[in-house]
Structure formats: structure tokens, C-alpha cells
C-alpha positions in Angstrom: 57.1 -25.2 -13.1 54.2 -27.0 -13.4 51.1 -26.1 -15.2 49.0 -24.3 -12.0 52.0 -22.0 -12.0 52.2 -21.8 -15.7 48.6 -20.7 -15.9 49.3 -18.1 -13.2 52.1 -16.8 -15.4 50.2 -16.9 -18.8 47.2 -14.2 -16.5 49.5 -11.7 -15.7 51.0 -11.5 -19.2 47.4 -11.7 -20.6 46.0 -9.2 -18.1 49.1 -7.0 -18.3 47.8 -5.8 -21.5 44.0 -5.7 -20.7 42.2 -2.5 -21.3 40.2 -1.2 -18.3 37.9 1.2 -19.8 35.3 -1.4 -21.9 34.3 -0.6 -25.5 30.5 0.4 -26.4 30.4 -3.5 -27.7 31.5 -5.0 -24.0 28.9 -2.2 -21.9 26.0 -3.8 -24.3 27.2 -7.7 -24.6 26.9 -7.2 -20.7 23.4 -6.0 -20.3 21.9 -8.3 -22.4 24.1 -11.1 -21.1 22.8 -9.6 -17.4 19.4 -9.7 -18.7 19.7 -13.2 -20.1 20.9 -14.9 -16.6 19.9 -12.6 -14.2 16.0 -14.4 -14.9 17.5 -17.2 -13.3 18.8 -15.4 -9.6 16.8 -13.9 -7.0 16.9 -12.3 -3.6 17.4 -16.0 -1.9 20.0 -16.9 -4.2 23.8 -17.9 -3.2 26.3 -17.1 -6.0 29.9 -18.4 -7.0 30.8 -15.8 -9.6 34.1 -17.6 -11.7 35.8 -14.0 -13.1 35.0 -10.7 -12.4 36.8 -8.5 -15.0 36.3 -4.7 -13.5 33.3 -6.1 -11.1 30.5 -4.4 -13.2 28.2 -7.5 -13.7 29.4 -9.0 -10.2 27.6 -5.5 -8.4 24.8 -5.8 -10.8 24.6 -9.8 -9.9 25.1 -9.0 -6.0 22.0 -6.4 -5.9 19.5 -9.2 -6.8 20.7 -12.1 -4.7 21.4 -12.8 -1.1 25.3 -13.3 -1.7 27.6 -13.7 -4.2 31.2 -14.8 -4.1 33.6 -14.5 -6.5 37.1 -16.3 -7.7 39.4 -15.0 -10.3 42.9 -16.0 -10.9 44.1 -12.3 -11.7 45.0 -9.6 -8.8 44.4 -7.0 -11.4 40.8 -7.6 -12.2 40.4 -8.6 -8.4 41.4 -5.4 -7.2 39.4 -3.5 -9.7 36.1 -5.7 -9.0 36.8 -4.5 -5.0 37.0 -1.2 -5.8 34.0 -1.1 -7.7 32.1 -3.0 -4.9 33.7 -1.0 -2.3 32.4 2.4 -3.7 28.6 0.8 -4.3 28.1 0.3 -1.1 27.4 -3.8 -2.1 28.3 -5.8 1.3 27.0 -9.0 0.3 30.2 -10.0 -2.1 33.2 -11.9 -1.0 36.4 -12.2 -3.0 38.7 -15.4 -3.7 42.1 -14.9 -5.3 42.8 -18.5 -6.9 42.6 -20.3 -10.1 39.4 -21.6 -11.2 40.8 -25.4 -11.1 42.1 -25.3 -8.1 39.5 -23.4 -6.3 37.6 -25.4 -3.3 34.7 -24.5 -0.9 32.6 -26.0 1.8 29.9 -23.9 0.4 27.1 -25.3 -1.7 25.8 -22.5 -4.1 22.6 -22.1 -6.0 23.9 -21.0 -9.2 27.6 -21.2 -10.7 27.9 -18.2 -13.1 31.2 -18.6 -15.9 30.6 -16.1 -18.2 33.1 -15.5 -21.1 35.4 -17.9 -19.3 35.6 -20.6 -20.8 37.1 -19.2 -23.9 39.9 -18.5 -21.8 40.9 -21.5 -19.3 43.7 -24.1 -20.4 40.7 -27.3 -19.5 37.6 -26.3 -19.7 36.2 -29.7 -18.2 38.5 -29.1 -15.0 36.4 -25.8 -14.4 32.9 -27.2 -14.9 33.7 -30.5 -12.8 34.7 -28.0 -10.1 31.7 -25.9 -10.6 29.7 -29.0 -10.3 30.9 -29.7 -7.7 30.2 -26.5 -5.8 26.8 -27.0 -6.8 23.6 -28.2 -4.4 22.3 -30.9 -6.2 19.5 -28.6 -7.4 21.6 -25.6 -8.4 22.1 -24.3 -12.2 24.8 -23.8 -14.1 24.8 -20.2 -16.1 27.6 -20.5 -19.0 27.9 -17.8 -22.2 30.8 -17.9 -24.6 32.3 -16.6 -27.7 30.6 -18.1 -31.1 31.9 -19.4 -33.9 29.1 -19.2 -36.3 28.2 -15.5 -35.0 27.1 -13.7 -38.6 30.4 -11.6 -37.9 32.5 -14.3 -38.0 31.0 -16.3 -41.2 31.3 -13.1 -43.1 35.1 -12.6 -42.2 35.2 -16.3 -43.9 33.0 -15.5 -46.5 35.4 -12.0 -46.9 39.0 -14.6 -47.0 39.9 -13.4 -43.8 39.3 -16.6 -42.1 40.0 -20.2 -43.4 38.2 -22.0 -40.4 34.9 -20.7 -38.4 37.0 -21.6 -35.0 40.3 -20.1 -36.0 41.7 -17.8 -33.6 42.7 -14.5 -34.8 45.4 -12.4 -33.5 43.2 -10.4 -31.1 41.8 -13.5 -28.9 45.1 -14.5 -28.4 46.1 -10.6 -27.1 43.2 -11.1 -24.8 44.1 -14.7 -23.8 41.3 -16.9 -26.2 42.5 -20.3 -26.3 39.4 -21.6 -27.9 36.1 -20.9 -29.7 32.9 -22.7 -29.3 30.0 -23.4 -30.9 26.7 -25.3 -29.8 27.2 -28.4 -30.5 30.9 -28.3 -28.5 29.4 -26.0 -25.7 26.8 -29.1 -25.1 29.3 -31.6 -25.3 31.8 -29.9 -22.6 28.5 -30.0 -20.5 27.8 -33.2 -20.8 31.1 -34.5 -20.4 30.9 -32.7 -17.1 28.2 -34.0 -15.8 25.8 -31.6 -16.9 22.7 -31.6 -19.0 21.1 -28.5 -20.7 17.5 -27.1 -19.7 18.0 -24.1 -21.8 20.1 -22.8 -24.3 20.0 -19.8 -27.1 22.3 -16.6 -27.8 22.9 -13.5 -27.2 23.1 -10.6 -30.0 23.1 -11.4 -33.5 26.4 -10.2 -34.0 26.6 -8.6 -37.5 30.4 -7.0 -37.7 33.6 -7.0 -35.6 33.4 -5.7 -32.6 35.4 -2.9 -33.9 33.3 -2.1 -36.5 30.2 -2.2 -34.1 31.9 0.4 -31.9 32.1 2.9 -34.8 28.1 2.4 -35.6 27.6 3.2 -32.1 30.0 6.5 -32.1 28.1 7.4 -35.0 24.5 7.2 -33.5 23.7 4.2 -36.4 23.3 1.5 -33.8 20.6 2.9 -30.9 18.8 1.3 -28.6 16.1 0.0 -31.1 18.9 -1.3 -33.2 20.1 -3.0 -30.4 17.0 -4.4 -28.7 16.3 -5.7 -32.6 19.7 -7.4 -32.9 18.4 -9.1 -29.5 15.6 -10.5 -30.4 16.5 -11.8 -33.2 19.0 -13.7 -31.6 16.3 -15.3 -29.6 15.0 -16.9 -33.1 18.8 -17.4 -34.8 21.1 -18.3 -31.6 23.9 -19.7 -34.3 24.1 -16.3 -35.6 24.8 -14.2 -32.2 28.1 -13.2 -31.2 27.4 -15.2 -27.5 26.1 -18.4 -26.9 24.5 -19.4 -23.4 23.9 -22.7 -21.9 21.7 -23.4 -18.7 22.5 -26.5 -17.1 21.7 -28.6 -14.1 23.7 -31.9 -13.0 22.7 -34.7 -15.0 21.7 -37.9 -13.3 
């Protein structure tokens, strides 16, 4: 078997287990990740969406750009992003069933969006070489992932439960983490890709688990001022959010 099929093999056991209905934590990470990248699409805009999950931020993405297709290695999430898409009414959104690496196009797209993906993919410098190369020579790169130095995260190592910032606990692996990143290796990935960064920052100071969060929102603790707060504030401390974004073009 080799390692194309191996990866294929390692997505359905990850995705076997994957929980449809998001948590209160997911639903917000999404709209401010949505509001963070969507600044950067507009109505003339061709899309190459790498994942789709249950298709919620691939509708909200296709009702602002002139098309957007998608790729995801998993007929599970695939078949719930078409659903979704289906019932909208959306017609501008075309669905590939293949592995990130091994995914080609004659298409030349605007913007590559991989959000929360690389986290997951066994290289991460196969995906954005392919992304690049998907890219007009003009387009942008939109990447977000997981951080290590979100405040959540250094107080778990402050608290003993951690003995490294990047060590992976037991629920990344259940949801197929193979790695977490923080600036400095996000930029380097890009770079060794042939990428340079015009903008970068994060996403939701992330104060507790994401557990933990969930309860404060159950409870009525964390509202929507607590939450446009949180965001802001990760606009002045990125190293502190729970996400980390990076907008790149190719470098010369």
C-alpha cells in the first residue's frame, strides 16, 4: 500500500468518528475565520476550497464569489457539504473527491482557501506546492491553523497538563491533528513553498479549552460582546488566539 492509499485509509478511520453537529466553539471559530478571509473574495472571484467539513463556510464562501470549487479527500464530509449546497439553492459550487496532494486542475484560481487543514495533512509542503500551483500568478493564498501559544494552551502548560506548547493531546489525534503550528513555523512552510506573507494575525484570543468555552456559552457567560472582545483583542495579541492566519502570494 503505498502512502496515497494509506492516507485514504487513515480519513475514513478519522472521519468515522467525526461529530456532525459542531460545538458553540466551531459555529463561532467559523464566523470570525469567515470574517477574517472573506475581506479578501468578491463577486469576480474564482475559488479552490481544500476541505469542506459539513459545507457551512463553503455556502457562505460561494454566495460572495463567482465560483468556488471544492476538493476533500473524505466522501463523508463531501456528501454532507452537497447536501447543504443542494438545499441553499448555491449553483455556483463544484465538488472534487481526491486527496489534497494528488489533486490537479487546468483551472487557474484567484484564491486557494486551506483552512484548518493543514493541521491535518501527512506533508504540509505537498499541499501548498499544489495550491501554488493552482494559483494565477496574482492569486492569494488564505491559510488558518490551530496555535500553539493560544492563551488556552500556555495555561494547560502552566496547569502540568502539557510538557511542550506543540504536544498533541489525545483529542487532536481523535480528530486526525498530526501537527501544531505556530507563527514562526506557519511562515516557514510558506516560504518553503514558494510563498511569501502580505498579511498575517489571529483569530480569537482563546482563553480555555474548547470544552470549557462551550460551557460559558451554555451558560449565557460568553455573549456576543464577550466574543467580539475576545476578537479584537486578537487583532493586537495574534500569539495568544486559538487560530493563526497567513495571507500569502507567490514569492518571486
Amino acid at each position: 500500500m503505498d502512502k496515497f492509499e494509506e492516507e485514504k485509509e487513515f480519513l475514513k478511520n478519522v472521519y468515522s468518528s467525526h461529530v456532525t453537529k459542531p460545538s458553540m466553539q466551531t459555529k463561532v471559530l467559523r464566523e470570525l475565520t469567515f470574517r477574517t478571509l472573506s475581506r479578501y473574495l468578491n463577486s469576480e472571484s474564482s475559488v479552490l476550497e481544500l476541505g469542506c467539513s459539513d459545507g457551512y463556510l463553503t455556502q457562505k464562501y460561494a454566495m460572495i464569489v463567482k465560483e468556488i470549487d471544492v476538493v476533500d479527500g473524505s466522501d463523508f464530509f463531501i456528501s454532507m457539504a452537497k447536501e447543504r449546497i443542494e438545499a441553499s439553492g448555491v449553483q455556483n459550487v463544484t465538488f472534487y473527491t481526491s486527496l489534497f496532494e494528488t489533486f490537479e486542475s487546468s483551472k487557474r484560481y484567484d484564491v486557494v482557501v486551506a483552512s484548518f487543514i493543514l493541521e491535518h495533512v501527512l506533508e504540509p509542503l505537498d499541499v501548498l506546492r499544489m495550491a501554488r500551483n493552482v494559483l494565477k500568478d496574482d492569486g492569494l493564498l488564505l491559510v488558518v491553523v490551530p496555535n500553539a501559544n493560544a492563551l488556552s494552551r500556555q495555561l494547560a502548560l502552566e496547569m502540568g497538563l502539557y510538557k511542550d506548547l506543540k504536544e498533541l493531546t489525545e483529542h487532536d489525534y481523535k480528530v486526525g491533528h498530526r501537527r501544531v503550528y505556530d507563527r514562526e513555523a506557519l511562515t516557514q512552510d510558506m516560504e518553503n513553498a514558494g510563498f511569501e506573507s502580505i498579511e498575517d494575525g489571529g483569530i480569537m484570543v482563546k482563553i480555555l479549552a474548547d470544552f470549557q468555552l462551550d460551557q460559558l456559552y451554555e451558560h449565557g457567560i460568553l455573549q456576543e460582546r464577550q466574543i467580539e472582545g475576545l476578537y479584537r483583542l486578537g487583532l493586537k495579541y495574534p500569539d495568544l488566539c486559538g487560530g493563526i492566519y497567513s495571507i500569502c502570494k507567490k514569492s518571486k
